[in-house]
C-alpha positions, 0 to 999 in steps of 0.5 A: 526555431528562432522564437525558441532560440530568442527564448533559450537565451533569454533563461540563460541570461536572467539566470538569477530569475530563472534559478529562481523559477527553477528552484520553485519546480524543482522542489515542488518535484522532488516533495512530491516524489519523496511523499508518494513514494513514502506513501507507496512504500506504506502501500505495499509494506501494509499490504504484504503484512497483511498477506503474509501474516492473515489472509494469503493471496486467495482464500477458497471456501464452500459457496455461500460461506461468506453470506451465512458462515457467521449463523452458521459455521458446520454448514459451510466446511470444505469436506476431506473429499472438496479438499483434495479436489481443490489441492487437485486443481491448484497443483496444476497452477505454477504460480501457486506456491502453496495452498493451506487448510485453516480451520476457524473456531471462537470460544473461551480460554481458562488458567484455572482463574478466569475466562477470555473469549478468543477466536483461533484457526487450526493450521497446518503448522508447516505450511504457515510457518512460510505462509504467515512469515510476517508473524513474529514469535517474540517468545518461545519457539513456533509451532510443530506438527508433533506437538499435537496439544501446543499452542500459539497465543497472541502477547496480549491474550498471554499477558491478560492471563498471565501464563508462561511458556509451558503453561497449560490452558483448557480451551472450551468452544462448539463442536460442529454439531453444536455440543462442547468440548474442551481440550488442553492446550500447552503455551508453546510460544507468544506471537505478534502479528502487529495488531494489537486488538488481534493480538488480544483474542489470538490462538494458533493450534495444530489443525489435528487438535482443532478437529478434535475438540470440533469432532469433524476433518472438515476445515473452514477454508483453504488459503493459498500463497502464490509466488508475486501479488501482481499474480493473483487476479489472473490465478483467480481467474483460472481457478474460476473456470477450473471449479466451473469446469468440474461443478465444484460448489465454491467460492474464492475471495482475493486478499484486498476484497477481505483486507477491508482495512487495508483498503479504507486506510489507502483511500484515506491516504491517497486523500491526504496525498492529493490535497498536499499535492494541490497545495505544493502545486498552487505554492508552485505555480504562484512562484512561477508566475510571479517570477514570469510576471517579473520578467514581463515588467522588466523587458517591458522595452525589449517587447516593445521592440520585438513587437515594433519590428513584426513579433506578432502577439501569439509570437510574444505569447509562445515566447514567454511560454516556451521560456517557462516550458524550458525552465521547466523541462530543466526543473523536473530533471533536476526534481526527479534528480533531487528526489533519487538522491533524497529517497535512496538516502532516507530509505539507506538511513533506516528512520525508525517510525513511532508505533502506529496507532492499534499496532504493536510493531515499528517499522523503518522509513522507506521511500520507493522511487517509482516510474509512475509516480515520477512520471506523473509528478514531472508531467505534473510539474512542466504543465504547472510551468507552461500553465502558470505562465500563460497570465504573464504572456498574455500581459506581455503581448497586449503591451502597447508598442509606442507605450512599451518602447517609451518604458526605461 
């Protein structure tokens, strides 16, 4: 308790040394809890987009889709009979919200004048209207289910044919045994879902119209929504072992196994977080060390009588190091402090981001203030403190006594 009182006293009084040393930490605090709550809140913005505009949370298909349902489509539909089986035993978990029929097609779109490929879904126009809330309609009106012939093109599709809402199109694609069919299709509204290649080849129909031009009712999978995204591994499970249970030949994909995309761009991310997060460290841990080093040379006499009175050398060591661990303590709070202020202020302010590149949208900053990431951040912070000091204290208690209390 005295080592530690000798030490409080000396932080307080070298006070400009040590604002110095705490200025060090608490920058490097509040830098990294602002970026890794930028970067968290990135996170979950892209990763609730891409929910709520493309996969839902789970997505139920007949087993073996995934492997052979690019070759062969018709082989692998959920029949009117596995539907209700499935909307059966989703109905009994509490924590899914809905659960929606999409069937998917490819084919080519005609004004009249030329031809694009597109690839579409039929929906359940209601059911996605709460399911696919991040999709923008920025023209037009949404889709309804009695307007059996509308339908919702992506901008980018709409501007490269140039139609107008009311427009009517011809769709031509396979039917499921292989013939084609072509059926008409009224633009109704223009939709954006932020990516700008999806929104290049986008169609939405009702799913009656689909079936029609497809001649089957059988859909190519069921998407459901439940009430929070941390629920969807224990929802996954118990769906596993209701199908199991029943014998029902399926098989169920999460939203980050499909979201492939998303799950590069939070690698990349975490990445470059890490490597800043290296160098705020070392830029850190530098300052403090020098700092602490300087402090050494300074009370090279007082060490020197410390030591001549009994202070053994781990005696000195823990000192210095106690002083660092105490400047430290105080810089996280201050750090963690800082960041509160700094993430509530930018994240109040409503910066407006540049368009990312293959997007359409921009979105507002946001900086989330998250236990972990402060807690790993201010543990982060006090061993960089303690650490950085351990050179400067082991100096310090290898000072010779006679040459020490001889230095003025």
């Amino acid at each position: 308790m005295m080592q530690f009182k000798i030490a409080l006293l000396n932080v307080i009084r070298n006070y400009r040394r040590s604002l110095i040393t705490l200025v060090a930490i608490q920058f490097g605090v509040a830098s990294l809890i602002i970026f890794g709550g930028y970067i968290s809140a990135m996170h979950e913005g892209h990763r609730e987009g891409i929910i709520h505009s493309q996969l839902g949370h789970i997505q139920i298909y007949k087993k073996g889709f995934n492997d052979y349902g690019s070759s062969e489509p018709e082989a692998y539909l959920l029949s009117p009979e596995l539907q209700n089986k499935v909307q059966t035993a989703v109905d009994s978990i509490q924590q899914v919200v809905l659960a929606t029929p999409r069937l998917n097609f490819s084919g080519l779109i005609t004004n009249g004048r030329h031809s694009i490929a597109v690839v579409g879904a039929g929906i359940d126009a209601d059911k996605e209207a709460m399911l696919s809330s991040s999709i923008n309609i920025i023209k037009g009106e949404s889709l309804f289910p009695e307007n059996t012939s509308g339908g919702l093109l992506g901008a980018g599709l709409v501007k490269a044919l140039n139609v107008n809402i009311g427009d009517y199109l011809t769709l031509l694609a396979s039917t499921s045994d292989g013939a084609m069919n072509a059926v008409d299709v009224e633009l109704t509204g223009v939709l954006s879902t932020g990516v700008r290649d999806l929104d290049n080849i986008l169609i939405r129909l009702n799913l009656n119209h689909v079936q029609d031009l497809m001649y089957t009712q059988d859909v190519t999978r069921l998407v459901l929504m439940l009430d929070e995204t941390e629920h969807t591994q224990p929802v996954l499970k118990q769906l596993e072992k209701i199908f199991s249970d029943q014998e029902l030949d399926l098989e169920l994909k999460t939203w980050d196994e499909l979201a492939m995309l998303y799950n590069e761009v939070v690698a990349m991310y975490d990445s470059i977080f890490f490597f800043i997060k290296l160098i705020v460290l070392f830029i850190v841990a530098l300052s403090i060390s020098n700092t602490m080093l300087m402090s050494v040379m300074e009370r090279t006499n007082e060490i020197g009588t410390i030591r001549a009175i009994g202070a053994t050398r781990s005696g000195v060591v823990f000192m210095v190091m106690t002083e660092a661990g105490i400047l430290g303590v105080i810089g996280c709070l201050a750090g963690i402090a800082t960041g509160y202020i700094l993430a509530e202020t930018i994240t109040a302010l409503q910066f407006m981001m540049p368009t990312p590149p293959g997007a359409t949208q921009t979105y507002p900053v946001r900086v989330f203030f998250e236990t972990g990431i402060i807690l790993e951040t201010a543990a982060l912070g006090l061993v960089m403190a303690v650490v950085s000091s351990i050179y400067p204290a082991v100096k310090a208690s290898r000072l010779q006594i006679t040459q020490a209390l001889r230095f003025a």
